[in-house]
Structures are given as structure tokens and as C-alpha cells.
N, C-alpha and C positions, 0 to 999 in steps of 0.2 A: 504494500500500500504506500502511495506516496503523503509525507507527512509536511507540514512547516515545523522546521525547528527552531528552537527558542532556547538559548543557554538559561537556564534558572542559576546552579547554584556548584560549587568546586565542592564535590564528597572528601578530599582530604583537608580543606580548609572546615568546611563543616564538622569533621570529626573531631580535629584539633582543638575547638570551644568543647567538646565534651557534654554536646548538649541532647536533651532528650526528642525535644522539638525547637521547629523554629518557623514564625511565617514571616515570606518573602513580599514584598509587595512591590510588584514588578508591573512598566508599562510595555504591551507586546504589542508591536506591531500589527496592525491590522484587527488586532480582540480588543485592547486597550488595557484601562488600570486591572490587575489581578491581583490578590493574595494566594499565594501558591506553601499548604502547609509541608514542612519537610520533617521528617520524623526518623531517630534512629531506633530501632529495636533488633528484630533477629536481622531484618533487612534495611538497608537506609531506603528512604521513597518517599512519594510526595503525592500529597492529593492537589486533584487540581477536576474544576468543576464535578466536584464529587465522586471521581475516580481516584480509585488508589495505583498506586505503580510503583513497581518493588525493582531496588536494581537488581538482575540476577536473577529473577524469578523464573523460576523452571531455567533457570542456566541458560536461558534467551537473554542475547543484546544485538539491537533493542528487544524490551519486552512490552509485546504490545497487547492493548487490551480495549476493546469495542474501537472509537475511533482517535486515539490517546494512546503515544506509545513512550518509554520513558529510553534514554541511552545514553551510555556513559564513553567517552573517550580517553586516549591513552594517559590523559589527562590528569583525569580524574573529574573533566567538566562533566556536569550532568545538563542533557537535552529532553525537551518535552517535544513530543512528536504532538500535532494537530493538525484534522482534518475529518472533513474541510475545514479551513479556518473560518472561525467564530463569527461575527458580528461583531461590532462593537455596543 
């Protein structure tokens, strides 16, 4: 599926705060203002219009899930796959 991607958020900078969660609130091109929550437990992932997205999930990257896909680069960036893109 083809996606728009959107950098959210660096998984090793996120780690390095130590934190449980965190919301982003991010302006995206073409959707507009977002709060994108990021969460670390067994998986780090983020919700974003009420979908969840696990890095790694089932060992897919990206991992995608209805029309929202999440993936991560050698990076460590984390990308939110959408599509189609939203409205604003």
C-alpha cells in the first residue's frame, strides 16, 4: 500500500528520557495540528487517530495496520505511514 510518511518521533532519543509515555503534538502536512501519543511498554508505538502501532509487531517493518502503518529507520527515526491522507 502506498503511504504518506511523517517523521513523529527518534525511538532512541525517546528511550533515553526513560519515559512511560509521551504526547507529541505535531503539525502534518496536508492533516494538520495532531497529538500523536507514544508509549513504551513490551513495545514502543504510538497511537494516532485511535490506532495503535507497535514497532516490530509480528516482526513486520513497517507494521501496518487498516490504513496506518508505523516504521522505523536505521535511524532509529520512527515514521507514521497514512493513507489516504486525512483532511485537514
Amino acid at each position: 500500500m502506498n503511504y504518506t510518511w511523517y517523521f513523529i518521533f527518534n525511538s532512541i532519543e525517546f528511550e533515553a528520557l526513560r519515559l512511560v509515555s509521551r504526547t507529541y503534538s505535531l503539525n502534518l502536512i496536508g492533516i494538520g495540528l495532531v497529538d500523536i501519543l507514544v508509549t513504551k511498554g513490551v513495545y514502543i508505538g504510538m497511537t494516532y487517530n485511535d490506532v495503535f502501532l507497535a514497532l516490530g509487531m509480528n516482526e513486520k517493518n513497517p507494521f501496518e495496520i487498516d490504513d496506518h502503518a508505523i516504521y522505523t529507520d536505521e535511524f532509529g527515526d520512527v515514521w507514521l505511514g497514512v493513507n489516504p491522507v486525512e483532511p485537514t
